[in-house]
C-alpha positions in Angstrom: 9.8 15.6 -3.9 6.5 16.5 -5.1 4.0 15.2 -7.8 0.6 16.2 -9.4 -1.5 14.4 -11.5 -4.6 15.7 -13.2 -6.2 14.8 -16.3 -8.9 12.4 -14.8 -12.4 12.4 -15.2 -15.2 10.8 -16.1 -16.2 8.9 -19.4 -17.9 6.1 -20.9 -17.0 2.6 -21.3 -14.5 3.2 -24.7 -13.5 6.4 -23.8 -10.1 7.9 -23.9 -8.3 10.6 -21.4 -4.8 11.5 -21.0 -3.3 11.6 -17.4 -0.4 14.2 -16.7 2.0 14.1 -14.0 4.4 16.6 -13.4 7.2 16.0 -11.1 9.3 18.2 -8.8 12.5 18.2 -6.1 14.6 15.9 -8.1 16.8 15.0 -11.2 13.4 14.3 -13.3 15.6 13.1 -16.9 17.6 10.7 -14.6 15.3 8.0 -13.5 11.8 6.3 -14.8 8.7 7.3 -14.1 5.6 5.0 -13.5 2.0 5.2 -13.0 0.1 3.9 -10.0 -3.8 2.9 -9.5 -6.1 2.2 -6.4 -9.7 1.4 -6.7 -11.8 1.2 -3.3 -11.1 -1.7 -1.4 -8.1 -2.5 -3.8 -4.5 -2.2 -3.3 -2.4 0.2 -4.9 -1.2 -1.3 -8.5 1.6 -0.8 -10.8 0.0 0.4 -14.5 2.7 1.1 -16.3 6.6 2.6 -16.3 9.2 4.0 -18.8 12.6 4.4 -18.2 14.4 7.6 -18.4 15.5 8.3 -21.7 12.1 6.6 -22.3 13.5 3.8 -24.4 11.6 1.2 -22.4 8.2 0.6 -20.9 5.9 -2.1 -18.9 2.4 -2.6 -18.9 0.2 -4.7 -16.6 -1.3 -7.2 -18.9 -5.0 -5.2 -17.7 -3.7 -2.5 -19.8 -1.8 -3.6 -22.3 -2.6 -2.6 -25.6 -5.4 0.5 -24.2 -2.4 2.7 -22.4 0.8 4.1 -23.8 3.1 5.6 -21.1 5.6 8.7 -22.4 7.3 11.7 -20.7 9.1 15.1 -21.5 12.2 15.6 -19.7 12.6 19.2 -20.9 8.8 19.8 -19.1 9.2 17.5 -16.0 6.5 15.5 -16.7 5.3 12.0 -17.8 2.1 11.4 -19.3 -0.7 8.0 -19.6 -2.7 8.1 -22.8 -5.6 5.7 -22.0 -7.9 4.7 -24.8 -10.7 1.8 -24.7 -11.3 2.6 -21.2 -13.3 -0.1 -19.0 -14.9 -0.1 -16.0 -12.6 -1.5 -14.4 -10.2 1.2 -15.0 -12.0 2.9 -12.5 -9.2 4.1 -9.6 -7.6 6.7 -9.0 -4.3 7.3 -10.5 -1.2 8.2 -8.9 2.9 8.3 -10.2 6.1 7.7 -8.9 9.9 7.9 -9.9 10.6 4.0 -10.7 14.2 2.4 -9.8 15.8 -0.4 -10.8 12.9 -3.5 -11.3 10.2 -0.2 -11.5 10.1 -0.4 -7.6 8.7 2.6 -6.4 11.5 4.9 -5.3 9.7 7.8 -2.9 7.3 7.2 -0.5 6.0 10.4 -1.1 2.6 10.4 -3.0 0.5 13.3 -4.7 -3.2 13.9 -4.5 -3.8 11.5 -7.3 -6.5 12.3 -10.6 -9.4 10.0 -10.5 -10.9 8.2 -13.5 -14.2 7.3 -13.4 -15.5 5.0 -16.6 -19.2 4.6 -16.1 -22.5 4.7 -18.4 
């Protein structure tokens, strides 16, 4: 199981970026996908999920309303448009296939894309 973010960078307060995460080493259209965050000192964080046929989502309430979570079965990949950003968005961001509840289901992380929202 493998999977590699990127997309992240740095912007100002009220920016917008679009994190992409593309999955490998299983059934990718068969189970939900979720996005992950972890600022310094912070635990790790659940952001957002979608199910697989991507007829259902969560949010955190910190995001809700600035991030929309989709994904592309036919590419492997799910992706976490982020608009409004804070500075307290600042993490980096990691995914994860979700099971039932949006628990994580692999222990296996990637390298993670950071995003930075500073003046």
């Amino acid at each position: 199981v493998q999977f590699v973010e990127s997309g992240g960078g740095l912007v100002q307060p009220g920016g917008s970026l679009r994190l992409s995460c593309a999955a490998s080493g299983f059934t990718f259209s068969r189970y939900g996908m979720s996005w992950y965050r972890q600022a310094p000192g912070e635990e790790r964080e659940l952001v957002a999920a979608i199910t697989s046929a991507g007829d259902n989502t969560y949010y955190a309430d910190s995001v809700k309303g600035r991030v929309t979570i989709s994904r592309d079965n036919a590419k492997n990949t799910a992706y976490l448009q982020m608009h409004s950003l804070k500075p307290e968005d600042t993490a980096v961001y990691y995914c994860n296939a979700a099971g039932a509840g949006w628990d994580r289901l692999y222990n296996s992380w990637g390298q993670g894309t950071q995003v930075t929202a500073s003046s």
